[in-house]
C-alpha positions as CSV (number, residue, x, y, z in Angstrom):
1,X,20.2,2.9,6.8
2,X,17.9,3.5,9.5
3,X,18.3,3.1,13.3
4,X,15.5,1.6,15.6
5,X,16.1,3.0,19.1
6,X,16.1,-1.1,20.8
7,X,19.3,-2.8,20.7
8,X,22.1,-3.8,23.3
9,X,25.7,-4.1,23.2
10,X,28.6,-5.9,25.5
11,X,32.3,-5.2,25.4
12,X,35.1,-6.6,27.8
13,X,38.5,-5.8,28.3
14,X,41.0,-7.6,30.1
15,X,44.6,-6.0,30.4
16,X,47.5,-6.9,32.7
17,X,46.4,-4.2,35.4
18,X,42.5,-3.9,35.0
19,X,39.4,-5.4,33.7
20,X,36.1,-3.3,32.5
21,X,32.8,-5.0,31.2
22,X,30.5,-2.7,29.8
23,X,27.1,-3.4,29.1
24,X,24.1,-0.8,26.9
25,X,20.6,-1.2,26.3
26,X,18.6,1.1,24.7
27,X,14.6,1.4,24.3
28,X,12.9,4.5,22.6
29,X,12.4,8.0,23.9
30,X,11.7,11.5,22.7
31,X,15.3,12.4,23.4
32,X,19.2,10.8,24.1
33,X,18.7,9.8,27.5
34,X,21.6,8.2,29.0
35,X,21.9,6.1,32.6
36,X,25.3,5.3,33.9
37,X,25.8,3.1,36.5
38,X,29.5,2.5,37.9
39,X,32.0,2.4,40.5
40,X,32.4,5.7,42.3
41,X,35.9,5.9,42.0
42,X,35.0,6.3,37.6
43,X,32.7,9.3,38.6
44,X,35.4,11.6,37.4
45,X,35.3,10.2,33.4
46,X,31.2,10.9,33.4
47,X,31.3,13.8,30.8
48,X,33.8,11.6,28.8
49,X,31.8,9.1,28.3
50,X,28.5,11.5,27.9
51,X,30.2,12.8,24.8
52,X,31.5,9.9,23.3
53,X,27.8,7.8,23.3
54,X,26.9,11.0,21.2
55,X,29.1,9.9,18.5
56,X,27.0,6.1,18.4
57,X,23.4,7.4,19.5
58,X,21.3,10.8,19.0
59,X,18.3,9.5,20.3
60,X,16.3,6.6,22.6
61,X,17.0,6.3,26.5
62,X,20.2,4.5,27.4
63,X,21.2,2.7,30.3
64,X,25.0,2.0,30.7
65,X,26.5,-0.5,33.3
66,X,30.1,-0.8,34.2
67,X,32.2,-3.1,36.5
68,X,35.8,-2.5,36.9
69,X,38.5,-4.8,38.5
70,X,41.7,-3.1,39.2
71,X,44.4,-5.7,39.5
72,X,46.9,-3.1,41.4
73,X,44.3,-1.6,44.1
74,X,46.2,-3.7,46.6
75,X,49.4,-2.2,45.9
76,X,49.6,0.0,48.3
77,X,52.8,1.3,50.1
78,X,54.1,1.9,53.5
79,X,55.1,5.3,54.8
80,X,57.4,5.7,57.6
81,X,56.6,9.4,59.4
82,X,60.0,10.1,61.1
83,X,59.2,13.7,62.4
84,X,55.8,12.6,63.7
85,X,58.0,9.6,65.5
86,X,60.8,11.9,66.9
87,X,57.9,14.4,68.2
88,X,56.8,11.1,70.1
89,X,60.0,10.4,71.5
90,X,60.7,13.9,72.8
91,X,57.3,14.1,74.4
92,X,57.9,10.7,76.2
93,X,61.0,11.9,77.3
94,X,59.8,15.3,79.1
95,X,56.8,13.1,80.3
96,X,59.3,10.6,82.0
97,X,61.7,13.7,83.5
98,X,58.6,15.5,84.7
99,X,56.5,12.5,86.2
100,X,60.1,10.9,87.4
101,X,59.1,7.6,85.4
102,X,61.1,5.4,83.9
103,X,61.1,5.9,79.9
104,X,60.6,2.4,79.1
105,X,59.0,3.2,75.4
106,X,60.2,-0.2,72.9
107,X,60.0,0.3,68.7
108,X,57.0,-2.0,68.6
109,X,54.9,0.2,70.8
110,X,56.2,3.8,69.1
111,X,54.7,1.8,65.7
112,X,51.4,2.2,67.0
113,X,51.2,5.5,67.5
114,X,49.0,7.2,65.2
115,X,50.2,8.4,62.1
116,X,54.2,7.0,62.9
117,X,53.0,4.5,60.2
118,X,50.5,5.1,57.7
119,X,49.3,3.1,54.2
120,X,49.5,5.2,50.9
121,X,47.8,4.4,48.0
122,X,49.9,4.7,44.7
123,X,48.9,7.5,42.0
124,X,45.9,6.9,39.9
125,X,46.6,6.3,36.3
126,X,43.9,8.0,35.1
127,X,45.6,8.2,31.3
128,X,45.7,4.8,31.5
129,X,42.4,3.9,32.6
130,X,40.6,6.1,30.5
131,X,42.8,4.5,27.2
132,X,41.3,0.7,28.6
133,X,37.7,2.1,29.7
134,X,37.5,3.7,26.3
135,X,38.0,0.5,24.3
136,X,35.6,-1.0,26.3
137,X,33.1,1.8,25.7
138,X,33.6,1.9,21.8
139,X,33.1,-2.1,21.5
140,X,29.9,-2.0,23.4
141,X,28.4,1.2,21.7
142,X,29.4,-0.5,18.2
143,X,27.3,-3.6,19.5
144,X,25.2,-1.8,20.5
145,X,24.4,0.4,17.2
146,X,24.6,-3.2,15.2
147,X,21.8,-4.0,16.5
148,X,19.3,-0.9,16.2
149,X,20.8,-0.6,12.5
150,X,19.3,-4.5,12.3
151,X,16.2,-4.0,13.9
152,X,16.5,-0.6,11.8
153,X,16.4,-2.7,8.4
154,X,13.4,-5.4,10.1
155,X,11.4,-1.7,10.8
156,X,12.0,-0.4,7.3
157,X,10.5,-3.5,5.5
158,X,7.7,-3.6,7.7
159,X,7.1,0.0,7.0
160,X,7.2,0.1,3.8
161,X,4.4,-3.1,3.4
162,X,2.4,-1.3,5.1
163,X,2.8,2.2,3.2
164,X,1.7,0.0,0.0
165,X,-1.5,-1.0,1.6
166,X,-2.2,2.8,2.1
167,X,-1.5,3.7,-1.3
168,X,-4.2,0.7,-2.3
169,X,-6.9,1.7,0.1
170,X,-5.8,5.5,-0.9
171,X,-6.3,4.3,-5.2
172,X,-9.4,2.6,-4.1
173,X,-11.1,5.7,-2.5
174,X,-10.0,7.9,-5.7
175,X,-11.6,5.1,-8.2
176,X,-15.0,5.2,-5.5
177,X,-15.6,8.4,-5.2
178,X,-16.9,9.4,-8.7
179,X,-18.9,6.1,-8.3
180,X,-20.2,7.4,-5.3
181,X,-21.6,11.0,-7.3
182,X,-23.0,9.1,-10.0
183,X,-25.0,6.6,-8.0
184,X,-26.4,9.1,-5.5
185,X,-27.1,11.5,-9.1
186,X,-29.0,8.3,-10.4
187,X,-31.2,7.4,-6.8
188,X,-32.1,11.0,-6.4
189,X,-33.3,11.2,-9.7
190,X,-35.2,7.6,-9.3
191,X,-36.8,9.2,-6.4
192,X,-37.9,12.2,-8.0
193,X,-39.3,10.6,-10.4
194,X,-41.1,8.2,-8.5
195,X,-42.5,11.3,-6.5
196,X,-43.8,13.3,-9.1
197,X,-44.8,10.3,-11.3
198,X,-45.5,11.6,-14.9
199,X,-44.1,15.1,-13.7
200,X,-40.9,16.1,-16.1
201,X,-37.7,16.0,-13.8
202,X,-36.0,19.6,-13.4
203,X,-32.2,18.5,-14.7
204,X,-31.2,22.0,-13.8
205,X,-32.2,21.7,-9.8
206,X,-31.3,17.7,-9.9
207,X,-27.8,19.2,-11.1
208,X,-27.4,21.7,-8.6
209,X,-28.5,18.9,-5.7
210,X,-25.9,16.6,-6.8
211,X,-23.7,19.5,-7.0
212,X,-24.0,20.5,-3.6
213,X,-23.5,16.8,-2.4
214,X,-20.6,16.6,-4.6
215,X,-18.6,19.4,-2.4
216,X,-19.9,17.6,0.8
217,X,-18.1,14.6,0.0
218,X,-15.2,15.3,-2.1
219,X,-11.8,14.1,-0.6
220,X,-9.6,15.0,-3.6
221,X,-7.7,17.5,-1.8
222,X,-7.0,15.1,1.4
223,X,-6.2,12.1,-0.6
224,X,-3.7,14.1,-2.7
225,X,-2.4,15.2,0.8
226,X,-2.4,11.5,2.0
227,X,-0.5,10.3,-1.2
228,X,1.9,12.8,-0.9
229,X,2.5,11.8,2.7
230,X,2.8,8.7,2.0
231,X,5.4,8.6,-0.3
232,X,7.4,11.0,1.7
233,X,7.5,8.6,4.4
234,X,9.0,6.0,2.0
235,X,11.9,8.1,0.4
236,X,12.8,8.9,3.8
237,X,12.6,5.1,4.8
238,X,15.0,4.3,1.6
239,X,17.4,7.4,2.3
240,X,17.7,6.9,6.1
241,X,19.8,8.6,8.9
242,X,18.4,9.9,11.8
243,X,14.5,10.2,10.4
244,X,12.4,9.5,13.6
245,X,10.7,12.6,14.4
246,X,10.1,13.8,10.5
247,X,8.0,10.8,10.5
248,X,6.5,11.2,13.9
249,X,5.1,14.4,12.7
250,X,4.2,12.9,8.6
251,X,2.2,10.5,10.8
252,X,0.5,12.8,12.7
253,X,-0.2,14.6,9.4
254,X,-1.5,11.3,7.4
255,X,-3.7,10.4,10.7
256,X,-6.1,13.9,9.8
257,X,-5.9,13.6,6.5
258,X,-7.6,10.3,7.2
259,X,-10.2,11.4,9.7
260,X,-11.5,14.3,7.3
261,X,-12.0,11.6,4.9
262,X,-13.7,9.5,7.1
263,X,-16.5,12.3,8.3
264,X,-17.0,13.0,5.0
265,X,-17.3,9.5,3.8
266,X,-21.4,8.8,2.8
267,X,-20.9,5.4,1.7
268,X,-20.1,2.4,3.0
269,X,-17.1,0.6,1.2
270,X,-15.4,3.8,1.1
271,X,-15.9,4.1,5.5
272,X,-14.3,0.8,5.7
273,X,-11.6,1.4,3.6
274,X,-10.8,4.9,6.1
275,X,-11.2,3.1,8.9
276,X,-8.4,0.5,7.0
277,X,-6.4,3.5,6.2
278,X,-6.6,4.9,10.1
279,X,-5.4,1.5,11.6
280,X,-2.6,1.1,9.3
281,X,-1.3,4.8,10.3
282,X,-1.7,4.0,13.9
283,X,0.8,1.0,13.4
284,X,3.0,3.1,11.1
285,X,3.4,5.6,13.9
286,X,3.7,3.3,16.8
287,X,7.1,1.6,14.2
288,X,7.8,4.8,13.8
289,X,8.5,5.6,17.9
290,X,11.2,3.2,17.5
291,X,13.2,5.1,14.8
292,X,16.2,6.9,15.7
């Protein structure tokens, strides 16, 4: 199957002591770009996640959004400093035997001292968030790839139709082209005739004219080229996998294949029908920047 490079995906994951919500969308681009966007305090699992979107996606640019509720951030505890404390207490007592003051110091006011109390945050699980952030990650890039390998499937019919109108304008340039000789081998000879009336005509130089236009405007070689292409692009399209820039680059190939036929068309059906066959590979490539 094939992958376009649009799709999104959505994953939540509630547990007892946390709650992630991941959200991707992806467009095309020459390359796996990837935007995250999260709390500060994730920062540290960055290259984890990195390397585990490389599993789902090898190409487009992808932006990543993650909100995390931590259900146990406000259980903090409360550290009693006893040394710091004492240190207050004997200063206050050499303050109030050198000043001759009266050591009148009360609990309440020896709490406020800095540091005598202080709030400490329990240890990070990181194990533990990584195993519920993961989970989170997974169902969202799996949502995510469901629905490039859909759009994959609308891109590969599309694709295909329009590879079978190439291969018709491509058949109807190969049927026109001898046409083509023999009609310009019958005016020339109409016109020598009509030039040198009752004159004999010279089949030896008429031969050698028609020759020479012959070699002008034959497109054997590109059409063979342009055939070839063609159904290259459409074993690919029914073998799949990551196939995006081999087709990039077949286009590119089929698009001057088509222009030599074009300057060397002399006739008019067969023009149109390269000007057909160079707007149908323009719309083939740009389907083709949205493979994976």
């Amino acid at each position: 199957m094939i992958k376009s490079m649009t799709g999104f995906g959505r994953c939540e994951i509630s547990e007892a002591e946390r709650k992630f919500t991941v959200e991707m969308k992806s467009v095309n681009h020459r390359y796996l770009d990837v935007s995250i966007k999260m709390p500060k305090k994730l920062n540290f699992f960055e290259a984890s996640i990195r390397s585990l979107l490389k599993e789902y996606i090898q190409r487009g640019k992808v932006d990543v959004f993650i909100s995390y509720e931590d259900f146990t951030e406000n259980n903090v505890t409360i550290k009693y400093n006893k040394d710091i404390a004492a240190e207050y207490m004997e200063y206050l007592k050499q303050m109030a035997a050198e000043f001759s003051l009266d050591n009148d110091i009360r609990v309440s006011s020896l709490s406020r001292f800095p540091e005598v109390f202080s709030m400490e945050e329990q240890t990070i699980d990181e194990e533990g968030i990584w195993k519920s952030l993961e989970k989170a990650l997974r169902g969202a890039a799996e949502g995510l790839v469901q629905t490039r390998l859909t759009e994959g499937d609308n891109l590969k019919e599309d694709l295909i139709c329009k590879l079978d109108g190439m291969l018709e304008s491509v058949a109807f340039i190969e049927e026109r082209s001898p046409q083509i000789i023999a009609e310009y081998r019958q005016t020339l000879r109409d016109k020598v005739k009509e030039l040198l009336e009752d004159t004999q005509v010279d089949e030896n130089r008429l031969l050698m004219e028609v020759t020479i236009f012959a070699d002008k405007v034959c497109v054997d070689e590109e059409l063979v080229r342009l055939r070839s292409h063609i159904e290259t692009t459409r074993e690919a399209l029914k073998t799949g996998g990551s196939i995006g820039r081999k087709l990039d680059f077949i286009a590119q190939e089929m698009n001057r294949e088509a222009n030599t036929i074009l300057s060397k068309a002399n006739d008019l059906e067969t023009s149109n029908r390269a000007i057909e066959l160079k707007t149908d590979i323009e719309k083939v490539r740009e389907q083709i920047q949205n493979i994976e």
